[in-house]
C-alpha positions in Angstrom: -18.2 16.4 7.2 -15.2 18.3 5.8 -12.4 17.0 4.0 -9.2 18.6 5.5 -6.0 18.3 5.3 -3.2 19.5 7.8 0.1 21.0 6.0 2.0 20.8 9.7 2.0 18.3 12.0 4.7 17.8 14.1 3.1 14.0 14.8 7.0 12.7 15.9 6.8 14.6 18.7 7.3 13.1 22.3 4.1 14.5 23.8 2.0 11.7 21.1 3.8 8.8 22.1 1.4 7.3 24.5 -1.9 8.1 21.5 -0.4 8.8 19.2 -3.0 6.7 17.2 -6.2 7.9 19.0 -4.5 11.5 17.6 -5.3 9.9 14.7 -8.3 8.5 15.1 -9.3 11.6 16.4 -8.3 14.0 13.3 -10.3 11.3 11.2 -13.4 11.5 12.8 -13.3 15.6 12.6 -13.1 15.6 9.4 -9.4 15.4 9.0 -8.2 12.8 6.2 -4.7 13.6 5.6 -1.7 15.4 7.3 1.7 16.2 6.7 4.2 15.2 9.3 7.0 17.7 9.7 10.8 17.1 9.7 12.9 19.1 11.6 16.0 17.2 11.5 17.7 13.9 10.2 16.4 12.1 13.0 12.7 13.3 13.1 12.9 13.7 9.1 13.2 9.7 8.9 11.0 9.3 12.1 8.3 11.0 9.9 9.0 8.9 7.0 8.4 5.7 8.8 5.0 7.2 10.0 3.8 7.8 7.2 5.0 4.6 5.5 3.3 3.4 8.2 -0.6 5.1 7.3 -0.2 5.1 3.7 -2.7 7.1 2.2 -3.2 9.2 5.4 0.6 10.5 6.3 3.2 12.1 4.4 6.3 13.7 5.3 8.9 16.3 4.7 12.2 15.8 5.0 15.0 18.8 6.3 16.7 20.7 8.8 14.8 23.3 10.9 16.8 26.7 11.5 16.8 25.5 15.3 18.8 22.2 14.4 21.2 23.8 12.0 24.3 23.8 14.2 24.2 19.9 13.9 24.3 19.4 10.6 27.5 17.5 8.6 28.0 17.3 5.5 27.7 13.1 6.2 23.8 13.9 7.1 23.3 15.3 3.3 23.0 11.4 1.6 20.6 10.7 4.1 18.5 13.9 3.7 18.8 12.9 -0.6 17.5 9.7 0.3 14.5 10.8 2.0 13.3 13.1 -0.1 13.7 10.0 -2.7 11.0 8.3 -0.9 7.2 8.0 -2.0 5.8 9.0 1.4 8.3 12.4 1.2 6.3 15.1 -0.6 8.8 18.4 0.5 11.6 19.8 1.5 11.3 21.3 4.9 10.9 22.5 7.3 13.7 24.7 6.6 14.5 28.8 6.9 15.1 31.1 9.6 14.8 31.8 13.2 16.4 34.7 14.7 14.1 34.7 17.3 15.7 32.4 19.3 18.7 31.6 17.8 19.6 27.9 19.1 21.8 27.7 16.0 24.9 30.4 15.2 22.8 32.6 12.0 25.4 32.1 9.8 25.0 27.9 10.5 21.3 29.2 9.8 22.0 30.7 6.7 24.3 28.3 5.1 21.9 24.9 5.9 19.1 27.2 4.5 20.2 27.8 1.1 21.7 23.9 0.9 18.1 22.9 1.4 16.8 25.0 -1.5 19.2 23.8 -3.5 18.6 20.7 -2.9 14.7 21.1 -3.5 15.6 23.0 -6.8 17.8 20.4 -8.1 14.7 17.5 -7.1 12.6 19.6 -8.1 10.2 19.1 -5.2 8.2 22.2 -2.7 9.9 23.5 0.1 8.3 24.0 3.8 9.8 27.5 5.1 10.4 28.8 8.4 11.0 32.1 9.7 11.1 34.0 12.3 12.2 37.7 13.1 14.4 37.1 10.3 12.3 38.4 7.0 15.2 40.4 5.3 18.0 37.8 5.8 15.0 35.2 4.3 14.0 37.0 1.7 17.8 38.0 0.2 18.5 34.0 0.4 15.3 32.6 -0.9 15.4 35.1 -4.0 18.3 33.7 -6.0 16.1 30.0 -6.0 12.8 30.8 -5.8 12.2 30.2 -9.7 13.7 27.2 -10.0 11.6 25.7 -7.0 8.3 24.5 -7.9 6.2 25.6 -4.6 6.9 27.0 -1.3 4.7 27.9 1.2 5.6 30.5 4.0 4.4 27.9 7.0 2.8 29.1 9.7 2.5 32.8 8.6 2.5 35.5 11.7 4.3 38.2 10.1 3.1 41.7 8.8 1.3 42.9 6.0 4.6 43.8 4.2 6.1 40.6 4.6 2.5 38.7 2.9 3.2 40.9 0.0 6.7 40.1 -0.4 5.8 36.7 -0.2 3.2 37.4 -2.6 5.5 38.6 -5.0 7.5 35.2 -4.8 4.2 33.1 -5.6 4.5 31.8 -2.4 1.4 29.9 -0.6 0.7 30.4 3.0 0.2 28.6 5.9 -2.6 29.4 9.0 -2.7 28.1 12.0 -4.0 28.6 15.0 -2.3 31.6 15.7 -5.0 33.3 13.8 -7.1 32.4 17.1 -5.2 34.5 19.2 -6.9 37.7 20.2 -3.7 39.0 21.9 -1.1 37.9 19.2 -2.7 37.3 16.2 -5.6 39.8 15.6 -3.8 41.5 13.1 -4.0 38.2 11.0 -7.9 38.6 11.1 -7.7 41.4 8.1 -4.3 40.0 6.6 -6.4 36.7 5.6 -8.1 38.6 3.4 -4.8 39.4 1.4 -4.2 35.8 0.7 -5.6 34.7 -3.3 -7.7 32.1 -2.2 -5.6 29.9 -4.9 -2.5 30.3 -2.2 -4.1 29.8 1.3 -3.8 26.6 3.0 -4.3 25.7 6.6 -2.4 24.0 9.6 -2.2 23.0 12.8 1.3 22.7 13.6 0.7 20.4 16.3 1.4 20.1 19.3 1.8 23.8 19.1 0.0 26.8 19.0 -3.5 25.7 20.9 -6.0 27.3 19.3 -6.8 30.0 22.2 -10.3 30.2 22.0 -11.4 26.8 21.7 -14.7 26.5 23.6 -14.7 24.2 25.6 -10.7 23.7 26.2 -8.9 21.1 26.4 -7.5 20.0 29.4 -4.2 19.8 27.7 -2.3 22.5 26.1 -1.0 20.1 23.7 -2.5 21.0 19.8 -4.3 18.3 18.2 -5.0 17.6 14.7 -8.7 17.5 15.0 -8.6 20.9 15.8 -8.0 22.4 12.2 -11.7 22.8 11.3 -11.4 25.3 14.4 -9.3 26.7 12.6 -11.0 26.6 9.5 -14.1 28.9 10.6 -12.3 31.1 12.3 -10.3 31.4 8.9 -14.2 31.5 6.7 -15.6 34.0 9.4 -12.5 36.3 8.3 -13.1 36.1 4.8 -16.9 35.8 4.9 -16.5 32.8 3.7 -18.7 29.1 4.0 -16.6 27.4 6.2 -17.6 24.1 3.5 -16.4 26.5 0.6 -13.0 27.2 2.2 -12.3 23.2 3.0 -12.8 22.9 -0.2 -10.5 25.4 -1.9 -7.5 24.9 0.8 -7.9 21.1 0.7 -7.1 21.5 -3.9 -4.4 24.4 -3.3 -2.8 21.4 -0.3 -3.0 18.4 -3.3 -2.0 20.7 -6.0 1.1 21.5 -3.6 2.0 18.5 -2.1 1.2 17.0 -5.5 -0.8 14.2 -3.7 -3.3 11.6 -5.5 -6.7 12.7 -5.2 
């Protein structure tokens, strides 16, 4: 039985709300013992606190603004967002960045409620959960002036190219896999770019309820991404890096409570 845990979980979402405890159940019994629930806004930020105030021991949260929820933030939402990350259960800053893909907020809203967010983490002195998305440049010139005054960061679900892992590198960033990785269309560059990744950085997610791992044999009914699914990802991750898939839970289960700075 592994001992796993899930950087990203997006376990506010809608799409649990009728299990969302059998999810739970579920991820425990696969070898799952402890995830991160993500926050994405205000709202879903205190949602995910409650959670995991709610599973002590189990949950913990992050607390921020995603790129996509940028245009609605005031400047009355930042004692709020202070308080959270205040809280026990509240272990990071996030998920934050940018996403040019789609662009739901202006870029320059992006922008702005990005570097806030690191300063705010750099002044608490707590990780941050980055985003981004067709947007590496604009990323890279804003995280720069903070990232050495920021504990840890991790590049969360990493889909980019091999220039991007390096620059990331260079900023001592850690790195987030998901299921993307199980992708044969989309993601089989990420099959040799695992390889790139100091064991000491990797860490692994499911970002649930996205991002299915695609070859999942038998699959589910649903498309909705589960927790329990992460040790998919796992030996998909340890056939990569010709790896024992026991050896990798290991190592990325440390590099999470060494991150997260979470009792052991």
């Amino acid at each position: 039985m592994f001992d796993l845990i899930d950087i990203g979980a997006n376990l506010t979402h809608d799409s649990f709300d009728a299990d969302r405890q059998q999810v739970l159940e579920r991820a425990l019994e696969s070898g799952v013992k402890t995830l991160i629930v993500t926050g994405s806004s205000v709202k879903v930020s205190e949602q995910a606190a409650a959670l995991a105030r709610a599973h002590p021991g189990m949950l913990y949260s992050t607390a921020g603004i995603h790129p996509h929820h940028a245009k609605d933030y005031s400047d009355d939402d930042w004692p709020t967002l202070n308080e959270l990350l205040g809280r026990r259960e509240t272990v990071a800053v996030g998920e934050c960045g940018l996403d040019f893909f789609r662009n739901f907020s202006p870029r320059d809203a992006q922008e702005r409620v990005f570097a806030l967010q690191l300063e705010l983490a750099a002044q608490r002195e707590m990780p941050v959960f980055l985003h981004q998305r067709d947007a590496h440049e604009d990323f890279v010139r804003i995280l720069e002036p903070f990232v050495h005054n920021i504990p840890r960061a991790v590049a969360h679900c990493f889909t980019g190219t091999q220039q991007e892992l390096r620059d990331y590198l260079e900023f001592d960033l850690y790195v987030g896999i998901t299921g993307w990785i199980c992708d044969e269309r989309r993601g089989a560059h990420l099959r040799d770019l695992v390889n790139l990744i100091p064991l000491e950085r990797l860490m692994l997610e499911t970002d649930a309820p996205y991002l299915l791992p695609r070859n999942l044999d038998p699959k589910p009914k649903s498309r909705r991404n589960e927790p329990m699914h992460l040790p998919h990802i796992l030996r998909t991750v340890a056939d990569c890096r010709n790896m024992q898939a026991e050896d990798l839970a290991r190592a990325t289960t440390e590099n999470a409570r060494r991150f997260f700075a979470l009792p052991s």
